[in-house]
C-alpha positions, 0 to 999 in steps of 0.5 A, a space after each residue: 500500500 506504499 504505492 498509494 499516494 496519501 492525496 487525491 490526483 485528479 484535475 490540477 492536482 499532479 502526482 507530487 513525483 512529476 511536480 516542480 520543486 520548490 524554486 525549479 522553473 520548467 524552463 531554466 533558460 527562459 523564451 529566447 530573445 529576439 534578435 534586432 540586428 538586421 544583419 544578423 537575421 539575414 545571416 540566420 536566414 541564408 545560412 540555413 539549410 535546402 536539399 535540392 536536386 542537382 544533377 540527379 541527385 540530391 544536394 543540400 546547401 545553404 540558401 547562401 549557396 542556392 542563391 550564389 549557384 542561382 545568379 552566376 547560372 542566370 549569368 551564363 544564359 546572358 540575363 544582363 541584370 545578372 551579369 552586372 550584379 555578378 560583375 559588381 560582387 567580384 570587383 568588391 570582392 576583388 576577384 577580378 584580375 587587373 586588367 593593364 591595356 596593351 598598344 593593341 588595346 588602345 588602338 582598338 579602343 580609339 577606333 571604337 570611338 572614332 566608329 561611334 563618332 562618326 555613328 552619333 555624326 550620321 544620326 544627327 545629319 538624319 534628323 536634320 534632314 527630315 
């Protein structure tokens, strides 16, 4: 008869074995605070995990990662947007390599100006004339 507790159990009334201590909080760290730093937020974001199909087989990376893989593939099928963003994130990160023009550079160079002078000239004799 030790087995019975010497109280009723019911409604509100738990088995004195699964109650909290005197003092013990059920939870001890308490609700976790919000995060207010923008920055921070979008790290957590981006860094979180998808699994997706690549190649026929599954992969997971970060949103991080699926947006990166994301842009530079848009950039291979020639969307300009993309392109100029892509170009823009690597003259940041200076991962594009210094570019020193040669005599053949300039030559080529002056000449394109030389053709889209002379193009700019031809559309504004066209306009006078109409």
């Amino acid at each position: 008869m030790d087995d019975q507790p010497q109280y009723e159990i019911g409604y509100q009334k738990p088995p004195k074995h699964t109650q909290w201590k005197a003092g013990q909080s059920g939870n001890p760290n308490g609700r976790p605070k919000k995060i207010k730093d923008f920055e921070k937020l979008i790290d957590i974001e981006l860094s979180k995990e998808l699994r997706i199909t690549e190649g026929g087989r599954q992969v997971t990376l970060t949103k991080r990662e699926v947006i990166i893989k994301t842009l530079i593939n848009d950039a291979v099928r020639s969307d300009m947007r993309a392109i100029k963003m892509l170009l823009s994130l690597m003259s940041k990160h200076q991962t594009i390599e210094g570019f020193q023009p040669d005599a053949g550079d300039r030559q080529a160079f002056e000449q394109l100006i030389r053709q889209l002078g002379s193009a700019e000239e031809n559309q504004s004799k066209e306009r006078t004339d109409e």
